[in-house]
TORRO-225588 format. One record per residue (C-alpha): residue in one letter; residue number from 1; x, y, z. Coordinates in pm, whole numbers, plus 50000, padded with zeros to 5 digits. Each point is the difference from the previous one (the first is absolute). Layout:
<nodes>
+------+------+-------+-------+-------+
: resn : resi :    c1 :    c2 :    c3 :
+------+------+-------+-------+-------+
:    A :  NUM :     X :     Y :     Z :
...
+------+------+-------+-------+-------+
</nodes>
This chain:
<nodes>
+------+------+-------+-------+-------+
: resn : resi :    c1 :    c2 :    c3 :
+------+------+-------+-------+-------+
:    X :    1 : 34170 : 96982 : 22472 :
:    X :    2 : 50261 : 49812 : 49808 :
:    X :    3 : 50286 : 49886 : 50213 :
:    X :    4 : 50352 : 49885 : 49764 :
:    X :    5 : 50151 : 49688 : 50093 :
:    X :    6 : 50328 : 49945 : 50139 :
:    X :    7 : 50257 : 49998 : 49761 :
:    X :    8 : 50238 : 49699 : 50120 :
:    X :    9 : 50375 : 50020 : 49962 :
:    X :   10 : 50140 : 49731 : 49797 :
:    X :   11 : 50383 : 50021 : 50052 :
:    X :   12 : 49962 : 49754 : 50313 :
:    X :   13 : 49816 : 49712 : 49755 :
:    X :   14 : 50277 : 50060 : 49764 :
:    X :   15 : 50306 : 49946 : 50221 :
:    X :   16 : 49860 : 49690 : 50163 :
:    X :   17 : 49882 : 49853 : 49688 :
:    X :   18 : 50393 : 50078 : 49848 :
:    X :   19 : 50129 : 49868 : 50309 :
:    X :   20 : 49763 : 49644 : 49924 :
:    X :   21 : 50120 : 50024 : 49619 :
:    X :   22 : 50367 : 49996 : 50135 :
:    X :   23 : 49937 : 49691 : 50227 :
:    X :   24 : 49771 : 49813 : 49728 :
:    X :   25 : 50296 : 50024 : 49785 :
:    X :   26 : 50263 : 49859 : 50248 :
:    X :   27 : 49752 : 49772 : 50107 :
:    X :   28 : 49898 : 49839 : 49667 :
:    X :   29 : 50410 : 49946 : 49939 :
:    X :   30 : 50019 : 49872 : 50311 :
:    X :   31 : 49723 : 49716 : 50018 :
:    X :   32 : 50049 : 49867 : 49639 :
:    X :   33 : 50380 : 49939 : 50083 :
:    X :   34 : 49933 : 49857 : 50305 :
:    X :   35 : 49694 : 49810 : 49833 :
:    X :   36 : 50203 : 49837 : 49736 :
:    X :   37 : 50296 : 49923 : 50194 :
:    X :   38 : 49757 : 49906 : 50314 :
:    X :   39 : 49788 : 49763 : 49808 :
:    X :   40 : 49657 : 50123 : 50117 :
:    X :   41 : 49693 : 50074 : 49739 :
:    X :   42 : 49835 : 50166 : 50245 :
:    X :   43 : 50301 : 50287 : 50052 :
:    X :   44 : 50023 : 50039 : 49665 :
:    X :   45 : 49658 : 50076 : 49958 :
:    X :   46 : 50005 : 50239 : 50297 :
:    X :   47 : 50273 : 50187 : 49781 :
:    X :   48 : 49711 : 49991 : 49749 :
:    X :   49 : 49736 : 50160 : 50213 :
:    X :   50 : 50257 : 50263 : 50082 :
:    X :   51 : 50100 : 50072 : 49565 :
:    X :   52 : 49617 : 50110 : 50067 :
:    X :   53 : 50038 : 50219 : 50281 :
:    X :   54 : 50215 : 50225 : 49732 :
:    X :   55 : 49711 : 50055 : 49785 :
:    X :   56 : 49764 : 50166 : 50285 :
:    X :   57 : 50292 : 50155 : 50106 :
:    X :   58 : 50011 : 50169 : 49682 :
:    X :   59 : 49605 : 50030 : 49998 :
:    X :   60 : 49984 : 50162 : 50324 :
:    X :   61 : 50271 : 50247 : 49924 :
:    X :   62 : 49725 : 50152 : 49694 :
:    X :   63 : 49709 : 49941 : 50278 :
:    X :   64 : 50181 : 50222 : 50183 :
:    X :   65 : 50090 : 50257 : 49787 :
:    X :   66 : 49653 : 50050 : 49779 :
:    X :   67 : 49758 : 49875 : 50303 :
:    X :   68 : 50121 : 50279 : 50265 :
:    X :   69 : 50000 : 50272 : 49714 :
:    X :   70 : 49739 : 50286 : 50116 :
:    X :   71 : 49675 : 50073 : 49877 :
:    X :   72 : 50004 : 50185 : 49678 :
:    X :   73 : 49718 : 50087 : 49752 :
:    X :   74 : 49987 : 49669 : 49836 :
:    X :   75 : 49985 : 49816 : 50345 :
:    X :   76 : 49818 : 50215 : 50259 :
:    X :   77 : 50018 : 49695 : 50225 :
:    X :   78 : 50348 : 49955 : 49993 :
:    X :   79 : 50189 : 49699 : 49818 :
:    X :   80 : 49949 : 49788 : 50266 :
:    X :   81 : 49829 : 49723 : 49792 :
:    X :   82 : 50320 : 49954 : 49792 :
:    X :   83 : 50176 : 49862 : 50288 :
:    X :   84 : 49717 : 49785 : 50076 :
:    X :   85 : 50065 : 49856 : 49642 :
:    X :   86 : 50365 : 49961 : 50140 :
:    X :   87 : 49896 : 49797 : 50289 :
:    X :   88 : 49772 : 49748 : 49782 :
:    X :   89 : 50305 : 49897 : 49757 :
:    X :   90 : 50222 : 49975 : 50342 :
:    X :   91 : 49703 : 49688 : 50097 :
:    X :   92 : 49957 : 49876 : 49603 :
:    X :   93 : 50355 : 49961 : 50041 :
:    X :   94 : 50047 : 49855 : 50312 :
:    X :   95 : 49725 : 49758 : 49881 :
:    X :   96 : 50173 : 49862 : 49677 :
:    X :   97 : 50304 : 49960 : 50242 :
:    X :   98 : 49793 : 49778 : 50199 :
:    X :   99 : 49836 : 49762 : 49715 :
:    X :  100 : 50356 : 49943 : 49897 :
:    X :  101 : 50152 : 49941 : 50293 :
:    X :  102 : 49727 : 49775 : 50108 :
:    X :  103 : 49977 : 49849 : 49620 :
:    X :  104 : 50343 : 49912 : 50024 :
:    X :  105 : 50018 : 49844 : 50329 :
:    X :  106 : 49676 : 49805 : 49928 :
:    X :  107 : 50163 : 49847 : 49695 :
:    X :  108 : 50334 : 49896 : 50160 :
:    X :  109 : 49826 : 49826 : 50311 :
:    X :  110 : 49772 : 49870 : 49738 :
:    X :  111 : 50259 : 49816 : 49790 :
:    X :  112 : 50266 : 49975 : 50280 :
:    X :  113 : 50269 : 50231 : 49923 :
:    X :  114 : 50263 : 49930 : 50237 :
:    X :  115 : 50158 : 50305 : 50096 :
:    X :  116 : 50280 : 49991 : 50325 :
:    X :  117 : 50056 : 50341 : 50176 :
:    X :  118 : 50331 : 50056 : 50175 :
:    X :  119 : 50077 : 50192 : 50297 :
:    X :  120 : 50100 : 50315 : 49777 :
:    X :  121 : 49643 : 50049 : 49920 :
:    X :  122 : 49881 : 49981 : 50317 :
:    X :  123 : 50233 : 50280 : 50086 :
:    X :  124 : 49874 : 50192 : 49692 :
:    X :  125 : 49626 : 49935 : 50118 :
:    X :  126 : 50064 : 50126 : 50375 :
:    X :  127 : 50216 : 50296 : 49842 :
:    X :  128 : 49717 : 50086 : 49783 :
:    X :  129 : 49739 : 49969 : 50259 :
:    X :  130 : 50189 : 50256 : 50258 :
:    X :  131 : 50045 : 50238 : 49703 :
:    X :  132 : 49648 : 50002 : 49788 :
:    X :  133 : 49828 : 50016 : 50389 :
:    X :  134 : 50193 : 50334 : 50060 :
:    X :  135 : 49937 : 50131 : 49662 :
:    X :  136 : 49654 : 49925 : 50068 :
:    X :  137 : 49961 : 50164 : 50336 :
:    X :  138 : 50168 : 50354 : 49845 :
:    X :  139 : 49800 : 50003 : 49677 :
:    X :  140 : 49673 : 49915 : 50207 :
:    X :  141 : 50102 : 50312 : 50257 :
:    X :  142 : 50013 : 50234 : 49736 :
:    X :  143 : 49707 : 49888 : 49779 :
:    X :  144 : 49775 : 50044 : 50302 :
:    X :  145 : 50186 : 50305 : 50095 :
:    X :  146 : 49931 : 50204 : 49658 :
:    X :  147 : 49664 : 49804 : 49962 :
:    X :  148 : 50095 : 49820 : 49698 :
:    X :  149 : 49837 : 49673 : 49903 :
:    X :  150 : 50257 : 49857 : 49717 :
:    X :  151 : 50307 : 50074 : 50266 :
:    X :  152 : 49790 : 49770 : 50223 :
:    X :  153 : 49903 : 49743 : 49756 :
:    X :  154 : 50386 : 49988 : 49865 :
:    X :  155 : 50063 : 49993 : 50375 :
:    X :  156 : 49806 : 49641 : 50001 :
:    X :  157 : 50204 : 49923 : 49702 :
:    X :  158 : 50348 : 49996 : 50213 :
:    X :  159 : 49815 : 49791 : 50248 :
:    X :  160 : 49829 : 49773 : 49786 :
:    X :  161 : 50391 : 49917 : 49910 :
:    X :  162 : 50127 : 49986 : 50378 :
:    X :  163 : 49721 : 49761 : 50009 :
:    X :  164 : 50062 : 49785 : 49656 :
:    X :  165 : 50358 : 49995 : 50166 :
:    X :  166 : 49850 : 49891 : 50381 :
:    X :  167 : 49831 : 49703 : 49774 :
:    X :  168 : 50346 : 49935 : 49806 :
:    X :  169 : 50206 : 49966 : 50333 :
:    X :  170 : 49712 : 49757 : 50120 :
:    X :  171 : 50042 : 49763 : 49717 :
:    X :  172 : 50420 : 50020 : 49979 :
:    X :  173 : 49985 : 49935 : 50370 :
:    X :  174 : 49745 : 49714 : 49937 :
:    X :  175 : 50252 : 49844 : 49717 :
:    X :  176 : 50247 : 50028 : 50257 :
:    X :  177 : 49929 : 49792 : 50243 :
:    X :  178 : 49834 : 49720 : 49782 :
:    X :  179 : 50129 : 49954 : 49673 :
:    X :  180 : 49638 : 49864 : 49866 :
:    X :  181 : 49836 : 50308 : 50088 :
:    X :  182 : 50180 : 50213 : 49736 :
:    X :  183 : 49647 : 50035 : 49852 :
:    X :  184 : 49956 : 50207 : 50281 :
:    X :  185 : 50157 : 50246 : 49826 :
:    X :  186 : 49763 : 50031 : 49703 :
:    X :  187 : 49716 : 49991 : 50245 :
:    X :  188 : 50174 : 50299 : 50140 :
:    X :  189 : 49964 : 50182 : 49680 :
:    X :  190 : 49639 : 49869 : 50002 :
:    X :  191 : 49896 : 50188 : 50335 :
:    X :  192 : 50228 : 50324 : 49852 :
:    X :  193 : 49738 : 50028 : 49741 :
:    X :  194 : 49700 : 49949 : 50269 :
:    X :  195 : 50122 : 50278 : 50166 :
:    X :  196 : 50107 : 50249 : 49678 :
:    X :  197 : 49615 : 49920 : 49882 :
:    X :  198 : 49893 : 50109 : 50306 :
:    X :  199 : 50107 : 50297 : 50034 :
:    X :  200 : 49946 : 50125 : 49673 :
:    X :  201 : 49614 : 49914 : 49981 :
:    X :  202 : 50014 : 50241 : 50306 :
:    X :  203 : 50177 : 50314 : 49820 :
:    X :  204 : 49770 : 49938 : 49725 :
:    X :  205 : 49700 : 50020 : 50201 :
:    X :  206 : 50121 : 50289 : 50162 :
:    X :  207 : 50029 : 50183 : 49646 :
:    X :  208 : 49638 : 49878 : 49864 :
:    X :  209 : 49862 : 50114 : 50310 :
:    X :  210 : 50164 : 50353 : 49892 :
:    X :  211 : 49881 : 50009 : 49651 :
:    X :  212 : 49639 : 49932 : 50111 :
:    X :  213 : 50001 : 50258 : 50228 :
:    X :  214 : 49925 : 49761 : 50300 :
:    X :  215 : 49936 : 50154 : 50311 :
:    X :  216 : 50200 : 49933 : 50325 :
:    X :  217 : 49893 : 49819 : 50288 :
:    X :  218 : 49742 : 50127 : 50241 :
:    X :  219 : 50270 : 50077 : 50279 :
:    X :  220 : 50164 : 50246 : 49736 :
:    X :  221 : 49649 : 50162 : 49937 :
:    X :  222 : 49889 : 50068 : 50339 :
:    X :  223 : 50348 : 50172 : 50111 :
:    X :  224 : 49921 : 50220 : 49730 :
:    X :  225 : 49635 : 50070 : 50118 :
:    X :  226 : 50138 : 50029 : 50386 :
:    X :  227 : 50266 : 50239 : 49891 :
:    X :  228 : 49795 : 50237 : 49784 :
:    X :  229 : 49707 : 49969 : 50279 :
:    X :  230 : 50272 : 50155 : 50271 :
:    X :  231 : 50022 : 50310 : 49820 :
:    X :  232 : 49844 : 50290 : 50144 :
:    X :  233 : 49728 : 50106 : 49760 :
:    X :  234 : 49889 : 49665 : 49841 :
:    X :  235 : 49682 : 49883 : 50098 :
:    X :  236 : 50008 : 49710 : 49735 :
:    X :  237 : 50143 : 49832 : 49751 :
:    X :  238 : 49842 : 49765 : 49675 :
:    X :  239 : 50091 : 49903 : 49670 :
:    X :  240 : 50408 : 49898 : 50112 :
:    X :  241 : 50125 : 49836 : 49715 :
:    X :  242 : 50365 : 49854 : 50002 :
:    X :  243 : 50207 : 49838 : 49765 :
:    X :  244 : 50387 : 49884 : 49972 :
:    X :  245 : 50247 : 50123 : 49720 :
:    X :  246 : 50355 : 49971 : 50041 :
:    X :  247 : 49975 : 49851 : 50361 :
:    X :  248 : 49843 : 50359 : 50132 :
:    X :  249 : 49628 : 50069 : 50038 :
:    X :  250 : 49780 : 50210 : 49794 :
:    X :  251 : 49674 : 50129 : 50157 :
:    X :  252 : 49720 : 50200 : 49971 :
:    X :  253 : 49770 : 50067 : 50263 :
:    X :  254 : 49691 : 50280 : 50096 :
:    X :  255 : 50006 : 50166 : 50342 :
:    X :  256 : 49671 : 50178 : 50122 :
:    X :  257 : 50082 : 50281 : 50210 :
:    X :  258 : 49724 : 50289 : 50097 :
:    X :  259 : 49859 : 50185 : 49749 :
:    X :  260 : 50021 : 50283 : 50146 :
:    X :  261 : 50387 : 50035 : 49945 :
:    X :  262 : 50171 : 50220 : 49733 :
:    X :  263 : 50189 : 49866 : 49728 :
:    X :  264 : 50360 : 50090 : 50132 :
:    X :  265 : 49876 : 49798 : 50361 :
:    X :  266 : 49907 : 49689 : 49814 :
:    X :  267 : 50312 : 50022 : 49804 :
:    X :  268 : 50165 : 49999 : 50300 :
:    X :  269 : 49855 : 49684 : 50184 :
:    X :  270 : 50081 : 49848 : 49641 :
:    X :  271 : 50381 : 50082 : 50060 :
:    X :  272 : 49958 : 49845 : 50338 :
:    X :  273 : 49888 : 49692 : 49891 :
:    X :  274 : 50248 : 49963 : 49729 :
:    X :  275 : 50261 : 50037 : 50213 :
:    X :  276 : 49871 : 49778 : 50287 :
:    X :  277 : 49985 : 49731 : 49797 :
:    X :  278 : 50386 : 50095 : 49827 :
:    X :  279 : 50125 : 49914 : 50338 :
:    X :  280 : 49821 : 49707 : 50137 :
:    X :  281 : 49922 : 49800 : 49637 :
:    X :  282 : 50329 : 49876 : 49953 :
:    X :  283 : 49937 : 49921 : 49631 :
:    X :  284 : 49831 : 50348 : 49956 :
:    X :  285 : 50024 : 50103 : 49612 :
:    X :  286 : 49756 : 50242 : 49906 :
:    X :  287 : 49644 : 50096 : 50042 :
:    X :  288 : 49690 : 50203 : 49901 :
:    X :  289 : 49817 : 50113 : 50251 :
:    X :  290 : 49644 : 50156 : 49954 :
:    X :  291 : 49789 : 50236 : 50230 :
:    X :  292 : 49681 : 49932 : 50032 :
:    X :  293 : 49750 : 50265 : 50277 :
:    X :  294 : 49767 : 49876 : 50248 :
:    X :  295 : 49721 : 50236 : 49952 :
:    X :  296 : 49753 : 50032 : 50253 :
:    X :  297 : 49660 : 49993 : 49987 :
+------+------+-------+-------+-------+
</nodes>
């Protein structure tokens, strides 16, 4: 039996990634005035970072709307995969933020740019830190909520600004209270970038392990194998194959049952399974399941 795969609703990933495009924008206004007028390198390119966090706003937004499309005759699997793509140019991205954050801040500690935050941008860095955390913690709900890996990775976008800004208001605070340690402020940027390559290497392995099909951990695997086994009916199981698109599972698995049993009573057991494993594999997408009789000798 072929079971379809849950068709997630969208409209959720598309209000909270509006919402973040709203906030980017006041945000981005926000920092480079108080970045320029504040004196600090580092703020301005935090305001930088966050001129980025418009462009996977506007790549999630089409991840959205192709990736949770249904299966048609074209795509029998769904068009999972296309949001996949979205969630590899969210890290590429967030990687060429990093090299030129960290470029930039490597040069002026390098030559000794002297650069002498005021107090307005540390109140622009602890503003932005209170605001790109709670943006964070609402588009991270909701990606994990409608099982969506490019909400999640832009998710890690917001934060990897809360913490570019968490680095900023480190340095200003640093160039406060010692004149001669404004450079702390362009080491500040340094560590932003530290932390903005981080994260993206992580999306992006997250995405290569989808478009290699990669299996998911053994824990994952045997609640499968215990949940199938607890069916009434099943006397084994072999041949479970599982793979990620989209963020849900796709699996395929054989279930002996006793030979003996008609076709509309292995169907059945089938049915059971499929829905067992609906309810307790959270990330349940679809599956093929395959009857195979115990015959007796």
């Amino acid at each position: 039996m072929h079971a379809k795969p849950k068709v997630q609703e969208p409209q959720a990933g598309y209000r909270v990634t509006l919402a973040g495009i709203l906030v980017n924008v006041i945000m981005i206004v926000f920092k480079f005035i108080a970045g320029i007028f504040g004196h600090s390198q580092a703020l301005i390119a935090d305001a930088v970072h966050s001129v980025s966090d418009l462009f996977t706003d506007a790549v999630v937004l089409v991840g959205l709307k192709v990736g949770r499309r249904a299966p048609d005759a074209g795509h029998p699997f769904g068009h999972a995969r296309i949001e996949t793509m979205a969630s590899a140019a969210v890290g590429l991205t967030l990687i060429t933020v990093a090299l030129y954050i960290g470029i930039k801040a490597a040069w002026n500690i390098y030559y000794h740019r002297e650069y002498h935050p005021t107090w307005l941008a540390l109140i622009a860095a602890g503003f932005s830190i209170v605001v790109k955390e709670a943006l964070y913690q609402y588009t991270v709900h909701i990606g994990r909520h409608i099982k969506s890996l490019v909400v999640v990775a832009n998710a890690w976008h917001h934060r990897s600004d809360a913490l570019s800004s968490v680095a900023v208001l480190l340095g200003v605070i640093g160039a406060q209270i010692r004149d001669e340690w404004h450079i702390l402020d362009a080491f500040a940027a340094l560590v932003v970038s530290f932390f903005i390559l981080k994260i993206s290497i992580e999306i992006l392995w997250d995405t290569v392990r989808e478009f290699t099909d990669t299996a998911p951990g053994s824990k994952v695997l045997d609640k499968i194998t215990h949940a199938t086994l607890s069916i009434d009916g099943v006397i084994g199981i072999h041949d479970l194959k599982v793979r990620t698109s989209g963020g849900l599972y796709q699996m395929e698995l054989h279930i002996v049952v006793h030979g003996g049993l008609t076709v509309a009573e292995g169907h059945r057991i089938a049915k059971a399974v499929e829905h067992r494993l609906s309810e307790e594999i959270e990330e349940f997408g679809q599956i093929i399941i395959h009857v195979d009789p115990l015959m007796q000798k």
